[in-house]
N, CA and C atoms as a LAMMPS dump frame, in Angstrom:
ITEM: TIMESTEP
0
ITEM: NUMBER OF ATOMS
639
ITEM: BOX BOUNDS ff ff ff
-5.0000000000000000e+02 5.0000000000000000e+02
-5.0000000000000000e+02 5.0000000000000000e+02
-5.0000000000000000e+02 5.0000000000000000e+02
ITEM: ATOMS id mol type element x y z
1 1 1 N 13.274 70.031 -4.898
2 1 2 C 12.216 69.324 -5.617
3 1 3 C 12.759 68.093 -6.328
4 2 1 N 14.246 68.644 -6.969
5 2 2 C 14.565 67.385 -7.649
6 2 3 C 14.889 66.184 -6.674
7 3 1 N 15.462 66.479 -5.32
8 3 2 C 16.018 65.199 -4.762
9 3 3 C 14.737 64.598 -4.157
10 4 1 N 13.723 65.385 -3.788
11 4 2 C 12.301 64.677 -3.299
12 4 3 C 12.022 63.792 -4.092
13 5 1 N 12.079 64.49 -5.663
14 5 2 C 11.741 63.943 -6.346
15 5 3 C 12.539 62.762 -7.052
16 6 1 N 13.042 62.074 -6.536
17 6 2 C 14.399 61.187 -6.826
18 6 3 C 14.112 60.257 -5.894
19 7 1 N 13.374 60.552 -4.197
20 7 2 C 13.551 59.871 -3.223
21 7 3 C 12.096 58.524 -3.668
22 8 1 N 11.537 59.492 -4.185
23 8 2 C 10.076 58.984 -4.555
24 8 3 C 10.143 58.1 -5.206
25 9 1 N 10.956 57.972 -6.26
26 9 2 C 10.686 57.219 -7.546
27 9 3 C 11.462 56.049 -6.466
28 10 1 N 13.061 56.32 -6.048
29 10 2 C 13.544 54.985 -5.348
30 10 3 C 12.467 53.595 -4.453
31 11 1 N 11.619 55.264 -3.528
32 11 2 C 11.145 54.346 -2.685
33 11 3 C 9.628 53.461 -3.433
34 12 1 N 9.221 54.33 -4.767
35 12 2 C 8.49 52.972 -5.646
36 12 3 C 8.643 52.227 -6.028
37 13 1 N 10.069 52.322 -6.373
38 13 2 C 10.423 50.911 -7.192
39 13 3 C 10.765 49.869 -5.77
40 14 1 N 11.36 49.977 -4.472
41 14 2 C 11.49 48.895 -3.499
42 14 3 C 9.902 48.48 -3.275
43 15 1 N 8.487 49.428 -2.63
44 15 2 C 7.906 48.55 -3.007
45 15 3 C 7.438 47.768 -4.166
46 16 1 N 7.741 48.106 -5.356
47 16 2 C 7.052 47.128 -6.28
48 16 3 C 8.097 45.862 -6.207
49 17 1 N 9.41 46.1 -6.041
50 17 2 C 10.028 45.164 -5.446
51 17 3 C 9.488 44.137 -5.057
52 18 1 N 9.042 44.627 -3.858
53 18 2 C 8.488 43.801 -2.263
54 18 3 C 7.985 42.669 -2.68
55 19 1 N 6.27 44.077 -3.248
56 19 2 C 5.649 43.321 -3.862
57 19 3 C 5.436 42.183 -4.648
58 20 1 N 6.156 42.168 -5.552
59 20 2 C 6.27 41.245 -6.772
60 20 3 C 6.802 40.303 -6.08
61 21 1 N 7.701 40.215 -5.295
62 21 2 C 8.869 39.085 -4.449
63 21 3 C 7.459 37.981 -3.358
64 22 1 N 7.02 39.314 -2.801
65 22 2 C 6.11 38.839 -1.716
66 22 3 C 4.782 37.673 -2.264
67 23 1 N 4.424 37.767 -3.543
68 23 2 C 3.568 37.424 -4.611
69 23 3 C 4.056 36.458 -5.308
70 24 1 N 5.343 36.607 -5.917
71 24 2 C 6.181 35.106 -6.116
72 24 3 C 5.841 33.783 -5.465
73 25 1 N 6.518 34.476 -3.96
74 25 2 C 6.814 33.543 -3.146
75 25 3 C 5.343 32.834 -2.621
76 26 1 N 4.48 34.053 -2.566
77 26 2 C 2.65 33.008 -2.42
78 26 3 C 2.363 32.204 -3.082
79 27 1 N 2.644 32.673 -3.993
80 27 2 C 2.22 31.782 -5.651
81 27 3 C 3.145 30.6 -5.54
82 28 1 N 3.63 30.151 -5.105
83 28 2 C 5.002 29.163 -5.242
84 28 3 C 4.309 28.085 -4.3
85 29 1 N 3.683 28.646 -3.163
86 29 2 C 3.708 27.738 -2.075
87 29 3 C 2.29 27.131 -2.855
88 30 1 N 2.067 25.913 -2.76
89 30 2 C 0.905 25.179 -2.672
90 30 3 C 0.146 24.194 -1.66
91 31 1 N -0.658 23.815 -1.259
92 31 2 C -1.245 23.099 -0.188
93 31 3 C -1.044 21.682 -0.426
94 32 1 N -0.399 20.782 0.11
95 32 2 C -0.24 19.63 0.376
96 32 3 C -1.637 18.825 -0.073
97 33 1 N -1.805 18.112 -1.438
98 33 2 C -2.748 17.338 -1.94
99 33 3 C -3.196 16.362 -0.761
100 34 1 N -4.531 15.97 -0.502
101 34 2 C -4.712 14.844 0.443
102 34 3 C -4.772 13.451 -0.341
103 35 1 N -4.531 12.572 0.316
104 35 2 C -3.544 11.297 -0.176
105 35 3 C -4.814 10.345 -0.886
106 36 1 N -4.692 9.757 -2.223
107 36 2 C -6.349 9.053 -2.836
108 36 3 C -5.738 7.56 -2.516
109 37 1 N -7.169 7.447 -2.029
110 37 2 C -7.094 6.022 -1.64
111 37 3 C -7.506 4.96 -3.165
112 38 1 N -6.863 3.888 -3.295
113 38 2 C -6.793 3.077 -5.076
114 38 3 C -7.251 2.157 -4.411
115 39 1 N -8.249 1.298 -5.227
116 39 2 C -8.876 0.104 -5.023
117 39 3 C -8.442 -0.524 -6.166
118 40 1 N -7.73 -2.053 -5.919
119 40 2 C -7.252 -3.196 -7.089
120 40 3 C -8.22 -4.347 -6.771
121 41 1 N -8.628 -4.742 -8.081
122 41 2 C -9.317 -5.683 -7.752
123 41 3 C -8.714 -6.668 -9.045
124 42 1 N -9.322 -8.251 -8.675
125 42 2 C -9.494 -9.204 -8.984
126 42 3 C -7.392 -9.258 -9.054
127 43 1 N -6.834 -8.931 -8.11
128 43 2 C -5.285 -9.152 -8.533
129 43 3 C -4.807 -11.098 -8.24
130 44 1 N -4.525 -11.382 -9.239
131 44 2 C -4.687 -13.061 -9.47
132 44 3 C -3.43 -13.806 -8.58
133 45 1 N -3.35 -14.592 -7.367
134 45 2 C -2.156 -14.577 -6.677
135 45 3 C -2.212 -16.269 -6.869
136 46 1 N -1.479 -16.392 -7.764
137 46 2 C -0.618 -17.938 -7.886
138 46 3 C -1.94 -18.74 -8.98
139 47 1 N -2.731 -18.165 -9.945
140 47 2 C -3.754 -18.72 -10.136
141 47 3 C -3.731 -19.65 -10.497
142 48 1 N -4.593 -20.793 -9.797
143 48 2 C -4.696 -22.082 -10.401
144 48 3 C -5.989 -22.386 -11.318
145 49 1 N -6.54 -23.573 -11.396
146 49 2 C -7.633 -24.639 -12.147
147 49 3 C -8.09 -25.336 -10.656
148 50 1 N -9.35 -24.73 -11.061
149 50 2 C -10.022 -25.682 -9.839
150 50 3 C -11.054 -26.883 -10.757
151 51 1 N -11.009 -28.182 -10.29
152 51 2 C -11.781 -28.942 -11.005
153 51 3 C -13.186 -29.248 -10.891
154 52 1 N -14.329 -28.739 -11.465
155 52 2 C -15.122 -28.556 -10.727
156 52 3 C -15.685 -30.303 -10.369
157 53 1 N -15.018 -31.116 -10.692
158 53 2 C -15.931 -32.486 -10.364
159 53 3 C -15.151 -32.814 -8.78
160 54 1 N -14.001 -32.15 -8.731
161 54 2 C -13.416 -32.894 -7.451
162 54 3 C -13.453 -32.324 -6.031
163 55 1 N -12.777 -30.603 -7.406
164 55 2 C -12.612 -29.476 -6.231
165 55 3 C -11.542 -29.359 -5.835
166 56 1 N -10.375 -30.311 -6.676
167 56 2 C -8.703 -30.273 -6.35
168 56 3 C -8.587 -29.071 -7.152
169 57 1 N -7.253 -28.541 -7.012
170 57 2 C -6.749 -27.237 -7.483
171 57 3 C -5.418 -27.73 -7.898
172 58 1 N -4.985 -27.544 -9.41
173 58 2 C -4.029 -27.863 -10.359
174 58 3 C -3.355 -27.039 -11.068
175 59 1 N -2.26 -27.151 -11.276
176 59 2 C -1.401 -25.981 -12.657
177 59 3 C -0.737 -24.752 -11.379
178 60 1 N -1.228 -23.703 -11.536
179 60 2 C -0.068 -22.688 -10.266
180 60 3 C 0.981 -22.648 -10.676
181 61 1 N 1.999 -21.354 -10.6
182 61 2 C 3.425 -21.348 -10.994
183 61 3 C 4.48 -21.447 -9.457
184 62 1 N 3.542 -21.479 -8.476
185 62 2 C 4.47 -21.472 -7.192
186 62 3 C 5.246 -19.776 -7.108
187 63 1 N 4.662 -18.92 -7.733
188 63 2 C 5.314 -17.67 -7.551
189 63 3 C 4.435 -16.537 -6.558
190 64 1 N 4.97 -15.837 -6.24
191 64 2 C 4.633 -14.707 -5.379
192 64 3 C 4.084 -13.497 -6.62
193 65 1 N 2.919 -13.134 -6.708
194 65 2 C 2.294 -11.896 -7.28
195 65 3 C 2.568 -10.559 -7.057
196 66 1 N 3.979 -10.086 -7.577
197 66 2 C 4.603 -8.971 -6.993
198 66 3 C 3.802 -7.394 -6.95
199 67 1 N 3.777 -7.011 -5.953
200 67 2 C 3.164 -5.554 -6.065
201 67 3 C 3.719 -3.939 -6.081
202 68 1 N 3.425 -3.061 -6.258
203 68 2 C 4.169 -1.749 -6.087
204 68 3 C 3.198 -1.076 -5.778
205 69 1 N 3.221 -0.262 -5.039
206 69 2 C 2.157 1.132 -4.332
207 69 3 C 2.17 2.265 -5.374
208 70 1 N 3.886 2.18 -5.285
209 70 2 C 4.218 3.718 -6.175
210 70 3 C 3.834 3.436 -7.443
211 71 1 N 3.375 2.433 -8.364
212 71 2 C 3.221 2.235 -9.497
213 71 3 C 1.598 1.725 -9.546
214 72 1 N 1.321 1.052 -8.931
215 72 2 C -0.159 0.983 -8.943
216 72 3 C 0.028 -0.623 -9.611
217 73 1 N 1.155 -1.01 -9.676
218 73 2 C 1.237 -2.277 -11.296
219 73 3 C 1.707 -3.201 -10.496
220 74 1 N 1.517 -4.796 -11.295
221 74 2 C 2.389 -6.061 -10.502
222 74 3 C 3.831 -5.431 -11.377
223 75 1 N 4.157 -6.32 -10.637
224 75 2 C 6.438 -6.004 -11.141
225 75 3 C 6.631 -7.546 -11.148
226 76 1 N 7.161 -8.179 -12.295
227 76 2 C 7.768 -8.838 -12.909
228 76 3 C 8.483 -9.892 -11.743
229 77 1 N 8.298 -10.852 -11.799
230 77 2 C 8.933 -11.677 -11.004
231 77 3 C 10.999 -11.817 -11.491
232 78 1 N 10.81 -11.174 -12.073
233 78 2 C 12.535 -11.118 -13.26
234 78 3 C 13.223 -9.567 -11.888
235 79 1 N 11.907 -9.293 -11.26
236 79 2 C 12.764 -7.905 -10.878
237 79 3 C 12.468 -8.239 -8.983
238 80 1 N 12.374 -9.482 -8.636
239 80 2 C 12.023 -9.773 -7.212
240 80 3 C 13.047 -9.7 -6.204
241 81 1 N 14.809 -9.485 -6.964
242 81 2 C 15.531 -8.864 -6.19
243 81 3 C 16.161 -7.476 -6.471
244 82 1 N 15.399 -6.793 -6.151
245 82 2 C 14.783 -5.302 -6.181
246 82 3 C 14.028 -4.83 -5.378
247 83 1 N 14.183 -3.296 -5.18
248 83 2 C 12.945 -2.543 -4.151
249 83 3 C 11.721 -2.04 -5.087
250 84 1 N 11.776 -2.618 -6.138
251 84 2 C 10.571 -1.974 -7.142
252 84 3 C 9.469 -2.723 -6.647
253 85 1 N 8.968 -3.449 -5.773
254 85 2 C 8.141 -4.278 -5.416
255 85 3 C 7.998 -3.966 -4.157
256 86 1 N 6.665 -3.777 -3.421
257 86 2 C 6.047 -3.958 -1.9
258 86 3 C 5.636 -5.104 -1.621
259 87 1 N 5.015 -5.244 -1.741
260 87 2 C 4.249 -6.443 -1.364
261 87 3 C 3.935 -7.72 -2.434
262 88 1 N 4.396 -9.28 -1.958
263 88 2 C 3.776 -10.168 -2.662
264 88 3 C 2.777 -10.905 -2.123
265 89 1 N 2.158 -11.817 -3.21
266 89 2 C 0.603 -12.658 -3.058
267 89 3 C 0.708 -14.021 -3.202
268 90 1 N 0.431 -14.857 -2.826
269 90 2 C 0.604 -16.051 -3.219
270 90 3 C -0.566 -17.31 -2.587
271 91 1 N -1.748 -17.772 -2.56
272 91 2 C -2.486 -18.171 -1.883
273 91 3 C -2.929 -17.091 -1.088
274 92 1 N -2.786 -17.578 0.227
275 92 2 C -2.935 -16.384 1.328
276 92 3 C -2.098 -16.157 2.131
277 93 1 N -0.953 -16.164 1.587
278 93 2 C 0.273 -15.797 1.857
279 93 3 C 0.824 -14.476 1.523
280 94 1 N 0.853 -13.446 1.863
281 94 2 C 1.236 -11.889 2.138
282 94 3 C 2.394 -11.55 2.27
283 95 1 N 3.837 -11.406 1.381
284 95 2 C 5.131 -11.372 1.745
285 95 3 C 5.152 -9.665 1.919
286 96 1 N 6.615 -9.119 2.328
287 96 2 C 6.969 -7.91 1.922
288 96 3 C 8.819 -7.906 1.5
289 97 1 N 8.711 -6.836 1.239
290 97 2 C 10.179 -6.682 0.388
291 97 3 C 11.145 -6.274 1.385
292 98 1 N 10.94 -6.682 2.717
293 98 2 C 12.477 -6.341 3.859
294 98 3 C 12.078 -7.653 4.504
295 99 1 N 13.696 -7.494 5.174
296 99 2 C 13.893 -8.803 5.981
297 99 3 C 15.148 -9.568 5.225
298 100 1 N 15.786 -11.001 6.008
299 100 2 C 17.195 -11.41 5.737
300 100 3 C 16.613 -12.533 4.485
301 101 1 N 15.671 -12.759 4.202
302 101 2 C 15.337 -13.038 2.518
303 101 3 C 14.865 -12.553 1.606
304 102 1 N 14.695 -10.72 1.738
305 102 2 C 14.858 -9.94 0.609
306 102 3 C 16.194 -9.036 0.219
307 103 1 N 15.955 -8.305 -0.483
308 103 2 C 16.359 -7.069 -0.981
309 103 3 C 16.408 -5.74 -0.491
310 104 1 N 14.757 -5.201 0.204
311 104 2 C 14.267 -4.039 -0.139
312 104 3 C 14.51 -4.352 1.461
313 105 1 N 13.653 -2.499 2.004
314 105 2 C 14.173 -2.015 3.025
315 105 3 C 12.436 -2.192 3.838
316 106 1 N 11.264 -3.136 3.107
317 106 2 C 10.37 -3.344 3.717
318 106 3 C 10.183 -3.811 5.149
319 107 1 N 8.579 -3.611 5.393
320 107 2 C 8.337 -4.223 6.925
321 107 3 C 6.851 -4.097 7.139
322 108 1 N 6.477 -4.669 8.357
323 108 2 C 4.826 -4.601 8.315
324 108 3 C 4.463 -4.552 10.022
325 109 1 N 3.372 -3.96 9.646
326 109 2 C 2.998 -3.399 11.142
327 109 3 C 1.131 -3.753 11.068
328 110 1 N 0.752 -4.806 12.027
329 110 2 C -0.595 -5.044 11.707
330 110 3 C -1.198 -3.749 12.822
331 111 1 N -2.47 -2.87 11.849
332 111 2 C -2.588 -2.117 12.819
333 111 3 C -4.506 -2.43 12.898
334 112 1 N -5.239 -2.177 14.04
335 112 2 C -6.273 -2.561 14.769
336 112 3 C -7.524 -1.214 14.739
337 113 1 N -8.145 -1.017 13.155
338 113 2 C -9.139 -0.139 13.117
339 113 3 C -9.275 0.179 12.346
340 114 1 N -10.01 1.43 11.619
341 114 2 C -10.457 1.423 10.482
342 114 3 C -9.949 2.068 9.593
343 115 1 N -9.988 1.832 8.561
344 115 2 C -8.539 2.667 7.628
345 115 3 C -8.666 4.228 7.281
346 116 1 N -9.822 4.867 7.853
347 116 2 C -10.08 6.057 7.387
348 116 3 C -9.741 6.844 8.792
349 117 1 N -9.656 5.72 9.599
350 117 2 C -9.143 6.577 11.102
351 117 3 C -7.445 6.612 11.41
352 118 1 N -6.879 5.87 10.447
353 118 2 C -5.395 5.599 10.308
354 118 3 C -4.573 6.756 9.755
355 119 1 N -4.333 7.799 10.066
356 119 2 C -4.32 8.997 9.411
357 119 3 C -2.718 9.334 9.445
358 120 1 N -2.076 8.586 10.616
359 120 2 C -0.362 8.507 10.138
360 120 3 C 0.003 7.244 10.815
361 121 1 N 1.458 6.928 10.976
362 121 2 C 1.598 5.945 11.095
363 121 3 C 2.575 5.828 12.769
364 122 1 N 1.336 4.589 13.732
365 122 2 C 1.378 4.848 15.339
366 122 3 C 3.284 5.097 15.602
367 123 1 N 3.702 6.026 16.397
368 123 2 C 4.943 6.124 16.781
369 123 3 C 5.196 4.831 17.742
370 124 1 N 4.319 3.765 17.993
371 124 2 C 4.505 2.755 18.405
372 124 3 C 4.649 1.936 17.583
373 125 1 N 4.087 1.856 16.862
374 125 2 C 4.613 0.783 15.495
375 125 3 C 5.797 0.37 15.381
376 126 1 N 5.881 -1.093 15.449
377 126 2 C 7.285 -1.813 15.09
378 126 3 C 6.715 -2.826 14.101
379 127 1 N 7.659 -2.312 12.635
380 127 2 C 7.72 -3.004 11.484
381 127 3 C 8.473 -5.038 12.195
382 128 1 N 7.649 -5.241 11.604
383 128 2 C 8.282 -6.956 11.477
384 128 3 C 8.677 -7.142 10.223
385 129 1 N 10.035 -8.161 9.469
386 129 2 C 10.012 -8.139 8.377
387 129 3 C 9.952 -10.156 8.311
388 130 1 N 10.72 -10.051 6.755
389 130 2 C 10.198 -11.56 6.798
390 130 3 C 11.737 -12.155 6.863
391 131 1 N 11.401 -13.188 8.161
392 131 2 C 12.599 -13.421 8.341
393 131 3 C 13.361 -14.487 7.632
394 132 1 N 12.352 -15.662 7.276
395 132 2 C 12.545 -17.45 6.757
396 132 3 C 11.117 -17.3 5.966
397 133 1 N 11.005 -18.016 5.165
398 133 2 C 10.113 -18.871 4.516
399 133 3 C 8.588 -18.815 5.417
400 134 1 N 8.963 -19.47 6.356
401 134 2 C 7.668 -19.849 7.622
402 134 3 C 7.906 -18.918 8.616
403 135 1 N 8.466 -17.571 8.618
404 135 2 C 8.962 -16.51 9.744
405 135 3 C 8.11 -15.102 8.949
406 136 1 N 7.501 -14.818 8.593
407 136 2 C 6.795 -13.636 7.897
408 136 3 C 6.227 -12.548 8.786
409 137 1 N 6.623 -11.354 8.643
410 137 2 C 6.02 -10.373 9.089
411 137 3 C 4.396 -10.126 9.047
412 138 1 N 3.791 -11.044 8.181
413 138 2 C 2.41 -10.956 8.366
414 138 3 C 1.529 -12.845 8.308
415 139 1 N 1.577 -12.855 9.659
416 139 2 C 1.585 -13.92 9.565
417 139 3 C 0.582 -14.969 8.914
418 140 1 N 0.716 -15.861 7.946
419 140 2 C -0.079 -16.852 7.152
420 140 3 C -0.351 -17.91 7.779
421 141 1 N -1.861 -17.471 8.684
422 141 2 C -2.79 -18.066 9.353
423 141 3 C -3.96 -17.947 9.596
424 142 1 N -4.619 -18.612 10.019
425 142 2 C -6.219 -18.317 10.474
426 142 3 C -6.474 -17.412 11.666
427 143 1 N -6.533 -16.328 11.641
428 143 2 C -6.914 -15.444 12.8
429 143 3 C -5.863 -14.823 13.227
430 144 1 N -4.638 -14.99 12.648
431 144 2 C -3.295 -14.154 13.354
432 144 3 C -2.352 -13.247 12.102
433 145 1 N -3.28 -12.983 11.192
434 145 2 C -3.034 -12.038 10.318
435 145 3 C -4.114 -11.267 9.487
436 146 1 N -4.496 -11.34 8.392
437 146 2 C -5.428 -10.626 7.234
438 146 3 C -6.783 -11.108 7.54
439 147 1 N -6.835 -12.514 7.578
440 147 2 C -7.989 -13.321 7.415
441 147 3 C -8.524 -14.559 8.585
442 148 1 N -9.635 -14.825 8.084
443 148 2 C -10.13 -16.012 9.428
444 148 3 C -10.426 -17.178 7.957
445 149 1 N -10.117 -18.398 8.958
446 149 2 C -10.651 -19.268 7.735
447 149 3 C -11.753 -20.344 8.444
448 150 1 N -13.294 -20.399 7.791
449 150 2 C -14.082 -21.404 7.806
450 150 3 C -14.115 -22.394 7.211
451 151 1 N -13.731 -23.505 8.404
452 151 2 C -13.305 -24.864 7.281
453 151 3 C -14.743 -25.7 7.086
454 152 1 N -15.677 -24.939 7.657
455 152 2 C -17.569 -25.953 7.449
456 152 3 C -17.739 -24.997 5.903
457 153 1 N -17.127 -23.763 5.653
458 153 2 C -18.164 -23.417 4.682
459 153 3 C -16.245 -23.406 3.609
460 154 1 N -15.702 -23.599 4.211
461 154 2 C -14.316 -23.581 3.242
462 154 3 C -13.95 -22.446 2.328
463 155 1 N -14.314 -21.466 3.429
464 155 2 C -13.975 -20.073 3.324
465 155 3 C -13.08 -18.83 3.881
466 156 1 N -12.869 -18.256 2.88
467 156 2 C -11.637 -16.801 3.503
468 156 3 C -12.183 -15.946 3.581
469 157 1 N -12.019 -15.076 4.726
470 157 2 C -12.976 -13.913 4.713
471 157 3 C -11.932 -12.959 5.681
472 158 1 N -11.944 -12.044 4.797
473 158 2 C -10.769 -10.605 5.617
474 158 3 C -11.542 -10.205 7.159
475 159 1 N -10.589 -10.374 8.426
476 159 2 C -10.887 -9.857 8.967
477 159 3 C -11.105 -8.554 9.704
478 160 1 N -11.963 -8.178 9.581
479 160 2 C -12.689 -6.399 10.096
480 160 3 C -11.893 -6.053 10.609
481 161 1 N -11.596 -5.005 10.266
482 161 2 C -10.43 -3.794 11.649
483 161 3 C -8.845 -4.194 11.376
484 162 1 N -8.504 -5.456 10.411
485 162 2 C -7.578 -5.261 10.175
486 162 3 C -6.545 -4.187 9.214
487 163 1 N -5.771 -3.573 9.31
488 163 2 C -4.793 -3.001 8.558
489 163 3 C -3.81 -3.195 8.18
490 164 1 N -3.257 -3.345 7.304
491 164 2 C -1.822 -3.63 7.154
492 164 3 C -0.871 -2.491 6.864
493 165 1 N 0.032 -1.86 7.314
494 165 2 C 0.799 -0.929 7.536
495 165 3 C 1.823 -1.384 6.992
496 166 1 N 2.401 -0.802 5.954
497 166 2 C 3.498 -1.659 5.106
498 166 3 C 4.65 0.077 5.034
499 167 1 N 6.087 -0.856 5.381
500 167 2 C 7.023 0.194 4.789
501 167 3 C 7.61 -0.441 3.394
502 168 1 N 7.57 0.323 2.066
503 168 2 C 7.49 -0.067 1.299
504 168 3 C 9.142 -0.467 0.994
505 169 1 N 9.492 -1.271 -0.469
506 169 2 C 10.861 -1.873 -0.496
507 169 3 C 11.624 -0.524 -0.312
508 170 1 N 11.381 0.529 -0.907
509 170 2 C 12.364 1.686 -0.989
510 170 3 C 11.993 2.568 0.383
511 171 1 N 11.278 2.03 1.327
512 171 2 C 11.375 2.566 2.531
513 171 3 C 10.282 3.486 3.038
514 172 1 N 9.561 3.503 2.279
515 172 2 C 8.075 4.868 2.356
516 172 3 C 7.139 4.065 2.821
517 173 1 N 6.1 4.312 3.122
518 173 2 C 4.564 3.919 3.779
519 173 3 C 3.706 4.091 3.112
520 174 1 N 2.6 2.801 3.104
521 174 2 C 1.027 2.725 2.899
522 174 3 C -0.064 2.241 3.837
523 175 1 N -1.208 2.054 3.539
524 175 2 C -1.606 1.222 4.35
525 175 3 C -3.025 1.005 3.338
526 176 1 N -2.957 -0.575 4.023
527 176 2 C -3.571 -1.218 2.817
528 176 3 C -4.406 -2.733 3.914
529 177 1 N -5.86 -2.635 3.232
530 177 2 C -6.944 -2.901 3.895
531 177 3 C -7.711 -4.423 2.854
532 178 1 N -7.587 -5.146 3.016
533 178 2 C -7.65 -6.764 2.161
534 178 3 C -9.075 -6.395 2.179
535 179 1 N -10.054 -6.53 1.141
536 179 2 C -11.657 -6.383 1.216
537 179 3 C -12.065 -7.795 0.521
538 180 1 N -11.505 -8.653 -0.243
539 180 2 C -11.984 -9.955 -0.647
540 180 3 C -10.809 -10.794 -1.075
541 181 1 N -11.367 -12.066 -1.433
542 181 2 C -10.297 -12.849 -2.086
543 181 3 C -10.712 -13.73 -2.722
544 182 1 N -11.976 -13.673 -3.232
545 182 2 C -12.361 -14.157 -4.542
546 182 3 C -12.627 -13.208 -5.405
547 183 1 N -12.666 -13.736 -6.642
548 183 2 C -13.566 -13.25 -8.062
549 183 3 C -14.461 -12.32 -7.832
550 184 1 N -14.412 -11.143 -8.214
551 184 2 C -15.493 -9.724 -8.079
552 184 3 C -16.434 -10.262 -7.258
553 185 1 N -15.702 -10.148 -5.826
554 185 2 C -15.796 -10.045 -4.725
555 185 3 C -17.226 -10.221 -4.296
556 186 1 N -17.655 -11.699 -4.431
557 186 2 C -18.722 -11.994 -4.07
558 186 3 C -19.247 -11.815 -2.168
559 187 1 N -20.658 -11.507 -2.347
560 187 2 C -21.404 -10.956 -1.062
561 187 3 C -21.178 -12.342 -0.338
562 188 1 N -21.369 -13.496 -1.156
563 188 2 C -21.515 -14.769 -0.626
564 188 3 C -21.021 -15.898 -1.022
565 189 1 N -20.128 -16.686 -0.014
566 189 2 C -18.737 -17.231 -1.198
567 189 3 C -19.789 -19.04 -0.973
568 190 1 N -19.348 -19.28 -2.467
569 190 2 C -19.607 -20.564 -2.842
570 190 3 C -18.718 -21.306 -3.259
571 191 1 N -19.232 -22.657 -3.62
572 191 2 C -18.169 -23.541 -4.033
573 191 3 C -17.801 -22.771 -5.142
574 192 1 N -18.11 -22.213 -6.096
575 192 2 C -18.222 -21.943 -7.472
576 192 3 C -17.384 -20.703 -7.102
577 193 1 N -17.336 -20.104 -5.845
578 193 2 C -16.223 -18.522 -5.827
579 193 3 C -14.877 -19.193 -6.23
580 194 1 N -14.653 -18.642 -7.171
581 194 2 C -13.048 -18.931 -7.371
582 194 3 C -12.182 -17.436 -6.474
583 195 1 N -11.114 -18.768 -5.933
584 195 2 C -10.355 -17.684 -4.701
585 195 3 C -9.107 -17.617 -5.21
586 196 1 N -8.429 -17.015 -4.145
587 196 2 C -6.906 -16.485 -5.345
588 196 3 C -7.083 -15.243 -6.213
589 197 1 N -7.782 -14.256 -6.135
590 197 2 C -8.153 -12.671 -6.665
591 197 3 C -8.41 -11.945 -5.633
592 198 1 N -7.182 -11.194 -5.134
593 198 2 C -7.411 -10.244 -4.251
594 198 3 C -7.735 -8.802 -4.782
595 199 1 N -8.921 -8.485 -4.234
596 199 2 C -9.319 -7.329 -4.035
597 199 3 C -8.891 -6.089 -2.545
598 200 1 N -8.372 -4.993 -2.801
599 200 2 C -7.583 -4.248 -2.145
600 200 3 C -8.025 -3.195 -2.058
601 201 1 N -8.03 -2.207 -0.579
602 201 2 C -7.07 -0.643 -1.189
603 201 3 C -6.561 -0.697 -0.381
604 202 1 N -5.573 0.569 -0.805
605 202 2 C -4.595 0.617 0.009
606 202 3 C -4.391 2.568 -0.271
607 203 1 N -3.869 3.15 0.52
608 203 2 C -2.952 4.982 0.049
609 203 3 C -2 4.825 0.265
610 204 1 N -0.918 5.046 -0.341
611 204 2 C 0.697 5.261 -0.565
612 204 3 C 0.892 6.629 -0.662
613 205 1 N 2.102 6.661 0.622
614 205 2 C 2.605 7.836 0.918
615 205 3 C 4.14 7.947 0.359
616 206 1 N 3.701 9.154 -0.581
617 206 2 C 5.268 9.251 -1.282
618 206 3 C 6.256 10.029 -1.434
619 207 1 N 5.731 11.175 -0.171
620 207 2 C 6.972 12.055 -0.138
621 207 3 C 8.395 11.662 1.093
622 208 1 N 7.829 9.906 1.389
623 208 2 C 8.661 9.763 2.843
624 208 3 C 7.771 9.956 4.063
625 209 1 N 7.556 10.83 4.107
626 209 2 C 6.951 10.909 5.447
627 209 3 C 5.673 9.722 6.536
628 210 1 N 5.448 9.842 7.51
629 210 2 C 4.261 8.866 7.825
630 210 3 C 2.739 9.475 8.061
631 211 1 N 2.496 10.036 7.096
632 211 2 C 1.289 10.465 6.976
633 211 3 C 0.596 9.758 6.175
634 212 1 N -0.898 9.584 6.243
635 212 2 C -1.409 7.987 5.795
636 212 3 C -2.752 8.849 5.413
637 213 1 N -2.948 10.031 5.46
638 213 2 C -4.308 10.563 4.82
639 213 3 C -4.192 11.727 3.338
């Protein structure tokens, strides 16, 4: 009786063992958050003075409007040789933080659809970085990057289906979708739209991996 009774108690305490171990380890695991997409608006890239009698544009610091994914914040032009920065702004000029005139380990991949269908990042994708001044991974032009430009109505307007697929300075992925580039993002741009305020989103992926949802 006594050793039955000895065998019993052992074999309760391994399962509560088990148990408790088996219950730990559930409790531990959690489900992979799905990725929130951030909208920036009115972000000011090189802002000038437009005159309204002439329509010339004056003052500007000639600087690039530094960006970060992982921070949500501009970064200091004091920190532009650094990977604390993704992406800069400047007119309509779109830099990134890789290539043989940065720092960071950036690159850009224009991708062709809609950003909610972009869900990782194509195993065809080849990052471009910026190579020169006038050599940019996203190129600053009319129809061969972000935007189309109308020179009858003297307007910028993001073009549809574009994406921009960015590896960020420290090497991780977003992807990020240009929605205006004037002033709270007027339906209908006028002389009076002041341009140079980009409006954005973009999701930043931050465990490394290329998952984009």
């Amino acid at each position: 009786m006594n050793n039955n009774h000895f065998s019993f108690k052992i074999i309760g305490v391994f399962t509560l063992l088990f148990a408790f171990s088996s219950c730990s380890k559930t409790e531990s695991v959690e489900p992979a958050k799905p990725l929130e997409a951030k909208t920036v608006s009115n972000l000011t890239a090189d802002l000038v003075t437009i005159d309204p009698a002439t329509g010339r544009a004056s003052g500007g610091t000639n600087r690039f409007t530094l960006f970060s994914f992982a921070t949500n914040a501009v970064v200091a032009n004091t920190d532009s040789a650094s990977n604390k920065w993704d992406v800069g702004f400047r007119g309509t000029t779109i830099i990134v933080n890789g290539g043989a005139i940065r720092t960071g380990q950036g690159g850009a991949f224009i991708f062709t659809g809609l950003f909610d269908e972009l869900k990782e990042v194509p195993t065809t994708a080849t990052f471009a970085q910026d190579a020169s001044p006038t050599s940019l991974a996203i190129p600053s032009a009319s129809g061969m990057g972000w935007y189309n430009y109308n020179p009858m109505a003297n307007a910028i307007t993001p073009i549809a289906g574009r994406i921009l697929v960015i590896r960020t300075g420290d090497g991780k992925f977003a992807k990020m979708e240009i929605l205006n580039y004037y002033k709270d993002s007027p339906a209908v741009i006028t002389q009076a739209s002041l341009s140079r305020h980009y409006t954005f989103r973009y999701m930043y992926q931050a465990d490394g991996s290329k998952k984009l949802q």
